[in-house]
N, C-alpha and C positions, 0 to 999 in steps of 0.2 A: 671377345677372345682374339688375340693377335695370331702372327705367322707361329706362334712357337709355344706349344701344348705338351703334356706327354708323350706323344708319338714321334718317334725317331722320324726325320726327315729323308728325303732322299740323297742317298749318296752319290755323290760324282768323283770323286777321288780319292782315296787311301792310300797312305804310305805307313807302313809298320816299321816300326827303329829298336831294333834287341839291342840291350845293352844290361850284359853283364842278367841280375836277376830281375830288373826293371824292363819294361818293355813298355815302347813310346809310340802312338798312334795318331798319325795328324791325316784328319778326314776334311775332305771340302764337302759341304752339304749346301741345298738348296732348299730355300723358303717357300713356301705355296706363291710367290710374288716369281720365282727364280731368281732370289739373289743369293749368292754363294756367301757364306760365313766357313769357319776353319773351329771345330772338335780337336783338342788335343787332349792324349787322354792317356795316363798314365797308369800301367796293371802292374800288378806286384803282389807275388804269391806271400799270402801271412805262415810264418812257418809252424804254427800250432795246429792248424786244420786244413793246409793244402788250397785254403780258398782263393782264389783272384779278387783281390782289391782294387779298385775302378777311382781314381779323381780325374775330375775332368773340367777344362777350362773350354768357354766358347769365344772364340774370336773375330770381331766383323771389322770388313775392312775396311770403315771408316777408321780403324785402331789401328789398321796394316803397320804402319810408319811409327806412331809413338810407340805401340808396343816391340818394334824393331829395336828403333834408337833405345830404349829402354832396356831390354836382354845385350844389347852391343855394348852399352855403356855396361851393365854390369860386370859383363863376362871378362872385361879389361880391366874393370879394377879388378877382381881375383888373380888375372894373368898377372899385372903390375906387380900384386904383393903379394903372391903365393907363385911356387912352382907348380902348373898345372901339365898334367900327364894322361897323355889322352890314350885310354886303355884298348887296346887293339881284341874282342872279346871273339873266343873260340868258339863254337857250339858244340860244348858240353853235354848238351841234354839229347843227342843224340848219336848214333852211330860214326856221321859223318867229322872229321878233326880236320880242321885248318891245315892246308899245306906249306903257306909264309901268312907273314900279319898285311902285304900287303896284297889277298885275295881281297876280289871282288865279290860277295854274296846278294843276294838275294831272297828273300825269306817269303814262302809266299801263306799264304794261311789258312 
C-alpha cells in the first residue's frame, strides 16, 4: 500500500476561491513521507437537489512547472482569440454586498 489510500491526508494549507456559483479550493497536503502535493477541487451546487458536487485534481510537484506552462499557454490562447472578461463577483448569497468591485475579501469557511 503506498503514501495515498482513502483517508484524507493532512492538511497544511487551504485557499478557497468563490467564483460566481463555482467554488475553487486549492489544499497543500502531506504524505505520511511529508511531502506536500497540491488538491484542487472544484464544488458546484446541482440545481435539482441543492447537492455539492465535488471533482477534484491531485497535483505533485514534480508537475509544478509543466502543469504551469500548461494552464499559461492555454489561458493565452483564449485571451489571443476570444475577449476574456474577468467577472469581479458579489456575494449574493448572503447579507453582506460589495462596496466597489475593487474590495478586497476574504472568505473564511
Amino acid at each position: 500500500m503506498g503514501d495515498f489510500d482513502n483517508r484524507e491526508r493532512e492538511e497544511v494549507f487551504s485557499k478557497k476561491v468563490r467564483a460566481g456559483k463555482r467554488t475553487y479550493f486549492f489544499d497543500v497536503k502531506a504524505t505520511r513521507s511529508n511531502d506536500y502535493y497540491i488538491t484542487i477541487t472544484e464544488s458546484k451546487k446541482r440545481l435539482e437537489d441543492g447537492v455539492f458536487i465535488k471533482h477534484k485534481i491531485f497535483l505533485y510537484k514534480e508537475d509544478f512547472e509543466k502543469f504551469a506552462e500548461g494552464l499559461k499557454d492555454t489561458v493565452e490562447y483564449i485571451k489571443a482569440n476570444q475577449e476574456v472578461v474577468e467577472k469581479r463577483y458579489e456575494m449574493s448569497e448572503s447579507s453582506e454586498v460589495a462596496k466597489s468591485a475593487d474590495d478586497d475579501f476574504s472568505f473564511d469557511i
